[in-house]
N, C-alpha and C positions, 0 to 999 in steps of 0.2 A: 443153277448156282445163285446165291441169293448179292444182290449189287447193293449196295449202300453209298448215296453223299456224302463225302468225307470232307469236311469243311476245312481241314489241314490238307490244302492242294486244290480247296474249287471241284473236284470231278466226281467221277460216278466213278467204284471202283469194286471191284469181285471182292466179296467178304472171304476173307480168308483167316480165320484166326491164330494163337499162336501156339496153342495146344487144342487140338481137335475134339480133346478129352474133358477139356473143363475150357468153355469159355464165360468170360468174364465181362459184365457190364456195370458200369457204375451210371447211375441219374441224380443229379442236385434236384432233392428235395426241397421243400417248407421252410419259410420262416415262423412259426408259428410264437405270433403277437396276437393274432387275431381273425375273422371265420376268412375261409379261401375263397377266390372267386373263381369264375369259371375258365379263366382263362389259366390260372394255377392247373388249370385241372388237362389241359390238353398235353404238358407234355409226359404226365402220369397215364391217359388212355393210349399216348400213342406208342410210349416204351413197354405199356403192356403186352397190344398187340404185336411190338416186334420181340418180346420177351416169348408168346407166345409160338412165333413164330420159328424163332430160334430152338426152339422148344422138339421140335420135330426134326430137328438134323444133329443137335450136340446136347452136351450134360450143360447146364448153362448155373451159372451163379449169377444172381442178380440180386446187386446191391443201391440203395436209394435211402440218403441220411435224412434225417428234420435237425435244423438248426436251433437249439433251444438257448445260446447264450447269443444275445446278439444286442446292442443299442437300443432298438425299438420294442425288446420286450419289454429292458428296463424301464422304458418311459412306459407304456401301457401300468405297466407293475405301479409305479409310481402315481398315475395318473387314477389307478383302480383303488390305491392303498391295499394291496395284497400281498403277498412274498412272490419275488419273481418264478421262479417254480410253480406257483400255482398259475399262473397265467401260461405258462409252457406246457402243462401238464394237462389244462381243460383244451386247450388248443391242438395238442399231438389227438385227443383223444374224437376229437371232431374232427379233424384231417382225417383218420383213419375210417371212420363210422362216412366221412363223404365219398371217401375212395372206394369200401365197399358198396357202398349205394349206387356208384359208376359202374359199379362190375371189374374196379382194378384188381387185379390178384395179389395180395400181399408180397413182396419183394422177398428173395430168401435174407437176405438181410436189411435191418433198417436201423444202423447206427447212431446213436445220438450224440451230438459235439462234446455234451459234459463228461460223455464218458471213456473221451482220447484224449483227454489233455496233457497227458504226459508222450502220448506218441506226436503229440504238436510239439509240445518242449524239444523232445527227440529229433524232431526234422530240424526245429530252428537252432537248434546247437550245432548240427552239419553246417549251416547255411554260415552258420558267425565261422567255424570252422574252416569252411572254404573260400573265406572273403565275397560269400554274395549277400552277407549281411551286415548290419552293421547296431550299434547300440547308440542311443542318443535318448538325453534325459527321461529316461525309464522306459523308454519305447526300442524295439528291434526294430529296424527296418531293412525288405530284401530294396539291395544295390541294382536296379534297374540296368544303368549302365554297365553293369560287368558281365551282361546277360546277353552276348549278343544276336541272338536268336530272337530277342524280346519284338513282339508283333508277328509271327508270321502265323499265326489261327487267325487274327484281324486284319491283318494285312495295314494297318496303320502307320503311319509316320510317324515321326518323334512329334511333332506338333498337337497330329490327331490325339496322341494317347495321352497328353499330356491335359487337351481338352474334356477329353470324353473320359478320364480316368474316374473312377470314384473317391478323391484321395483328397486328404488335408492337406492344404499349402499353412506348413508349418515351418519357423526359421530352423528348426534343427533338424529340418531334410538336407541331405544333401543334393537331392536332385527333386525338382518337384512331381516327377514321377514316380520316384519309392515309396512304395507302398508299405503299411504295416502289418509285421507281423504276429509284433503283440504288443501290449499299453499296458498302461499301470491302470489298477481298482482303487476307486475311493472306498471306505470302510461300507457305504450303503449301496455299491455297489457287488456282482460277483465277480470272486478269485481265486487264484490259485498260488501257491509259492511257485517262485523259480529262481532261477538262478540272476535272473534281472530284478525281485522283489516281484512284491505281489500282483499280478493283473489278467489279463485275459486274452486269449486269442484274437487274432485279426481275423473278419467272415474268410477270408480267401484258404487262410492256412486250413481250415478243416477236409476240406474234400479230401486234398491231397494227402493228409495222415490217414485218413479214413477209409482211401479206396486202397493203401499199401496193407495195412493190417486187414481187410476183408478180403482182398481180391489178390493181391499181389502188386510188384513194380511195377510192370508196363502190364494194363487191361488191353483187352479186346476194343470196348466202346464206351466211350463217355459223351452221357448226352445231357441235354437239356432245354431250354427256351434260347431264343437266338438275342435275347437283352443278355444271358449272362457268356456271350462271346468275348467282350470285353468290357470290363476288364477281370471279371471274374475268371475265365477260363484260362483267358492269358497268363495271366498271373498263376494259376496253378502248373501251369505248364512248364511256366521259368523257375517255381520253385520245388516242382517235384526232379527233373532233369538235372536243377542245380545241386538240392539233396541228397536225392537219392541214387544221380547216379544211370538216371536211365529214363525213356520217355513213358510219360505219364498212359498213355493211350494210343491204339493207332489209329483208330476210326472216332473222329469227334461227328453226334448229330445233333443241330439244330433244330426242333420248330418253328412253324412263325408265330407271330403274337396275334390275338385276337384283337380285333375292333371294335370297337365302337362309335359307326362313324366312320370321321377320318381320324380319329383318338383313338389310341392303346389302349387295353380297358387296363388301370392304373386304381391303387388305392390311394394314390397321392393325386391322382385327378377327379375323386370321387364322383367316378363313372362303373363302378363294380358292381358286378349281381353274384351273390354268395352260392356259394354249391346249396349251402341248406335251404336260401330264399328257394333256389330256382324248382331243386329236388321236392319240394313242398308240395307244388304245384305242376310240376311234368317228371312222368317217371324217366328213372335212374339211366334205362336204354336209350331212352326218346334223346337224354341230352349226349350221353358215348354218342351214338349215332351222329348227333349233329356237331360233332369234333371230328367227326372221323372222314367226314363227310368232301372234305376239300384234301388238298396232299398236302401232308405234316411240313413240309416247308415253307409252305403259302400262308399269306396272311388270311385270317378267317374272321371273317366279320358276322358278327352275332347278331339277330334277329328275332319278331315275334314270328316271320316268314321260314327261314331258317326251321324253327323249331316245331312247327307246326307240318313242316314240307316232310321232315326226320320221323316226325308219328303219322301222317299216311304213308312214309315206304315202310316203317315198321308192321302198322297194321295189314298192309298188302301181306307180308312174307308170314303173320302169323295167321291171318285168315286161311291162304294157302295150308298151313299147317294144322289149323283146327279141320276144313274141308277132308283131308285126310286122314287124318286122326277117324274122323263122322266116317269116310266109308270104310275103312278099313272094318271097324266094328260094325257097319252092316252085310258089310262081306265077311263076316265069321272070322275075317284075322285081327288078332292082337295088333291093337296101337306102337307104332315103338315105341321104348319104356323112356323115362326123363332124363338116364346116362348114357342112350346110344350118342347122341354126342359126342361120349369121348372114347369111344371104342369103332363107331362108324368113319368112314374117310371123306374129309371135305373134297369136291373139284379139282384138277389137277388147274384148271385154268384156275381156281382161284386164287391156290397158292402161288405159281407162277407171277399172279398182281400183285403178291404182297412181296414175290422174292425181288420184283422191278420196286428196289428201294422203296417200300411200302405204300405201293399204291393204293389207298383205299378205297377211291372212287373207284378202281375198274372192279376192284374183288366184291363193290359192291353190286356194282352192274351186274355182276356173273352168279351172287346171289339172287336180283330180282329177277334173271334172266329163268335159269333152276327154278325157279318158283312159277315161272310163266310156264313152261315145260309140266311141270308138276298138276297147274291148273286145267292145262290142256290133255289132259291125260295121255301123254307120252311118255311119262316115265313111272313104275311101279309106286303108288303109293310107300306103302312103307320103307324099302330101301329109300325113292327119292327125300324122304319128309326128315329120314337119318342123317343123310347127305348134307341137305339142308340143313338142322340142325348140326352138323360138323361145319360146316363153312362157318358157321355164326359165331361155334364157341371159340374159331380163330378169330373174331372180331369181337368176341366180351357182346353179343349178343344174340336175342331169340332162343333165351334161355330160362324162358319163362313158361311156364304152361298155357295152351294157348287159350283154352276157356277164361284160365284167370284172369289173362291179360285184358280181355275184354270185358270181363266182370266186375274189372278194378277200375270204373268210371270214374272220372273226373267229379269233385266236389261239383257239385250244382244239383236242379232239380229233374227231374226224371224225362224224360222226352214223353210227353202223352203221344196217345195212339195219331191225333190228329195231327199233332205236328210231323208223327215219320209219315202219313201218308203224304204231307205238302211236301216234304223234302222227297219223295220218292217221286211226284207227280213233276217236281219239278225236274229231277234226275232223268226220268223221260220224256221230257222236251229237250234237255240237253243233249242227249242222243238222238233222239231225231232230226235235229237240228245238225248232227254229225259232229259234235263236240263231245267228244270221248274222254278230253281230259279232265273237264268238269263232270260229266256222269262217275267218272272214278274217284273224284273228290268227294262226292258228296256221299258218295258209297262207304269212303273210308272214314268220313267227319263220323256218320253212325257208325261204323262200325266200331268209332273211337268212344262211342257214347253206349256200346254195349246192345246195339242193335243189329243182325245179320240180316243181311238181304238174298234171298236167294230167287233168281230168275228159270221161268219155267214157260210150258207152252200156252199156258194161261196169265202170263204176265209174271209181277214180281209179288213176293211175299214177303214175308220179316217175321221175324222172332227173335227174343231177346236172347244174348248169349249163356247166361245163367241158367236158361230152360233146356 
């Protein structure tokens, strides 16, 4: 049975959904002002893999919006001299083009704000309807106080939320905790008619329209990054409940945020490295992998170490898979072909890691374990190397071919023959010496530079991977 953290209650709890038939998840997407960083980017890998995961027990719908009307576009728009649209529309299309480059599976649906605004209207007419809203000089605001449930995803006081809200202390709140759910447009700003005059949604109102029309009233899992706990999620909570009627989600999951440092990596801190920077220069698995790397709750702090530690265990598990591949064809059998992946069966232990609320460290253990098995000739080449490939395409990796993978060296100059004989001369001092974990490092630095080593009774040899 697969356990998920449900951050509505603090505990670990048996996923159970409400229809066995169609479950439902929703993830708060993008702001798209401008390029993502990488830490945008961890709760898109980590909902894939439990998308993936899901995948294998129910029919799942999974939905994940981009926010295309928001404040900060306008200013970019403004600050670019462009029409706000075109700055939404280069940015959705670079989200998308990084997320394939991570290996994210496209969501079965991906909503965009401008195109619910009248199911926003819709909710926030309930809300004035039901008295959890209220109207004050061109603006709606939801009534906090008539919400009495308000805080329990945060578990906040009235002080804390009052602190920690995202909200304008403005005189025609009634409470400085109410929040907006929709404002007036200036003429050079974007709008819509309503019934309150021209203006725009509040960030918070969209999810909540968005996951009712895609998913239905009460989803299965609504997740995201653990900054949008409060007061973003909160507030959907209180205003979908008070709406519509019924609870928005039963399973809320969080990530943690990435670091840098003891700093958030933040655009407002300008400490960010962009998916496109980073993708430039390490491929698309090297950096999934090094998301996946710690458990999606935890805070993960990003490194040149980090990222480099992520391409020697990747290179490990595809060497492994080129080795096999190589006997297989000298033992007269067929390579498995590039979709046994998805028709072979990952590990039982591995899924099991990911069903213990998605552990990805141990499912990764359990991969380089397989692959140490695989090395040792204990398990059949081609079933194991299927296997293996099946664990992976539950993780968005080692889904590349494995010759390519090696042949796709890193920008730089070629390694001369003399330099791999120094790195190999020194590799066996390092083993001799009984350091095994630097012999394996430096085996996998070349192997990351397109060099294979292979050890024999006459010592070691190399050949480049392309040959």
């Amino acid at each position: 049975m697969i356990s998920l953290h449900n951050t509505l209650g603090g505990e670990r709890q048996p996923f159970v959904p409400g229809d066995a038939d169609r479950v439902t998840m929703y993830v708060c997407g993008p702001t798209v002002y401008g390029p993502a960083h990488i830490g945008n980017a961890r709760p898109a890998v980590v909902f894939d893999v439990l998308a993936r995961l899901l995948r294998r027990r129910y029919r799942l719908v999974y939905a994940s919006n981009i926010t295309d009307v928001d404040d900060k576009i306008n200013q970019a728009a403004a600050e670019q001299g462009v029409p706000i649209a075109a700055v939404a529309q280069r940015w959705i299309r670079t989200w998308r083009e990084d997320m394939a480059g991570l290996g994210v599976l496209a969501p079965d649906r991906q909503p965009l704000a401008t195109e619910h605004v009248p199911q926003m209207i819709s909710l926030v007419k309930s809300l004035l309807k039901s008295g959890h809203a209220y109207e004050a000089e061109g603006h709606v605001l939801f009534r906090v106080g008539a919400y009495a449930a308000y805080g329990e995803l945060s578990g906040r006081n009235r002080d804390e939320q009052i602190a920690g809200a995202r909200v304008e202390v403005a005189p025609y709140k009634e409470d400085p905790a109410d929040f907006v759910l929709w404002k007036p447009s200036s003429e050079e700003l974007p709008g819509w008619e309503s019934p309150w005059g021209r203006g725009r949604p509040g960030w918070h109102l969209e999810c909540s329209a968005m996951a009712r029309e895609h998913l239905g009233e009460t989803i299965d899992i609504h997740g995201g990054g653990r900054d949008l706990i409060f007061p973003h999620h909160e507030n959907e909570i209180a205003q979908s409940r008070c709406g519509h009627g019924a609870p928005l989600a039963r399973y809320w999951m969080h990530n943690g945020m990435i670091r840098m440092g003891k700093s958030k990596m933040a655009k407002s801190r300008g400490n960010i490295l962009t998916i496109r920077e980073l993708r430039g220069k390490i491929p698309g698995e090297v950096l999934r992998l090094a998301l996946l790397s710690a458990r999606y709750r935890d805070p993960l702090e990003w490194t040149d170490e980090l990222v480099a530690t992520s391409r020697q265990r990747l290179d490990r598990l595809y060497r492994v898979l080129l080795d096999c591949a190589e006997d297989s064809r000298e033992g007269g059998t067929p390579s498995p072909p590039g979709g046994s992946a998805r028709t072979a069966e990952p590990s039982p232990e591995l899924v099991r890691a990911l069903e213990d609320d998605l552990n990805t460290p141990a499912a990764l253990s359990v991969l380089a374990g397989e692959a140490r098995k695989l090395r040792a000739g204990a398990v059949e080449p081609v079933a194991g190397a299927a296997a293996l490939k099946a664990g992976g395409f539950l993780m968005g990796i080692l889904q590349a071919d494995p010759v390519e993978w090696f042949t796709a060296v890193e920008s730089g100059p070629e390694l001369t023959a003399e330099e791999i004989a120094a790195r190999i001369g020194e590799r066996a001092r390092q083993r001799d010496a009984g350091d095994y974990a630097a012999a394996d490092r430096i085996r996998d630095e070349l192997a990351g530079c397109g060099v294979i080593l292979e050890d024999g009774p006459q010592g070691t040899t190399w050949r480049r991977a392309a040959l």
